[in-house]
Phi, psi and omega in degrees: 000131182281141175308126153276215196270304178304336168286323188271304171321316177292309221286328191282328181285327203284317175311330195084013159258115162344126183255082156274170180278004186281298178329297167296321201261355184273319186314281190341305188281006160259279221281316199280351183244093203252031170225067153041031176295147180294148181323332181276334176278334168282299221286321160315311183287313175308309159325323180292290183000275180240076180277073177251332179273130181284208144291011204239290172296339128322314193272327179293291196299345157273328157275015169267295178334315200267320171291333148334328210087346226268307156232194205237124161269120173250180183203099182269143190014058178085336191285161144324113195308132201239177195229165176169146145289341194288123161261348201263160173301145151197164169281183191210152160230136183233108155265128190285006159293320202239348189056014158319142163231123198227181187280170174201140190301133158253168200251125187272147166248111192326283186327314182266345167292352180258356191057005175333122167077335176268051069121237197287002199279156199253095199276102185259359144181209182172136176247136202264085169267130167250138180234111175199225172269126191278243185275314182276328123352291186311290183340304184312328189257000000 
């Protein structure tokens, strides 16, 4: 179930980020759209909406969201840095027919919680990209 507006206003008081409206409708639009669109891809989906906001400010207000905490930026195999609300730990799956992305729960990886193999390096997380055919893909062949 998606947060309504009184849930999103707290979460912009509790980060300490200005809630502007450019902000609130790119948040909105990450909590209720859960497929890891690219920056360009938002500033479209908002933009059908309100088209008041440019790209260039679109892109200051995901990254003002994400050093807030408020989302998360990823950078899946080299592509364009994708977005999400999902905050909470999880993996990512990428199917290479369709190029969907989707969450995948998470799972500890034994080898890097023991720190095994990175010799002085100091470990501070790691995200887990899978790859393979998703659901509906598989199906298809």
């Amino acid at each position: 179930m998606s947060p309504d507006r009184s849930e999103i206003l707290e979460a912009f008081k509790h980060s300490g980020l200005r809630c502007t409206s450019q902000r609130y409708a790119i948040f909105d639009y990450l909590v209720r759209h859960p497929v890891h669109p690219s920056a360009e891809q938002v500033y479209a989906a908002v933009n059908r909406k309100d088209p008041r906001a440019s790209l260039a400010t679109v892109y200051k207000a995901l990254h003002a969201l994400a050093e807030a905490g408020l989302i998360r930026e990823l950078t899946l195999d080299g592509n364009a840095i994708r977005f999400e609300a999902a905050t909470t730990r999880h993996h990512h799956f990428i199917c290479r027919a369709c190029g969907r992305v989707e969450d995948v729960d998470w799972f500890e990886l034994p080898q890097f919680s023991r720190q095994v193999s990175i010799g002085a390096r100091k470990l501070e997380g790691y995200d887990l990209v899978l790859h393979g055919l998703c659901e509906s893909c598989s199906s298809a062949t």
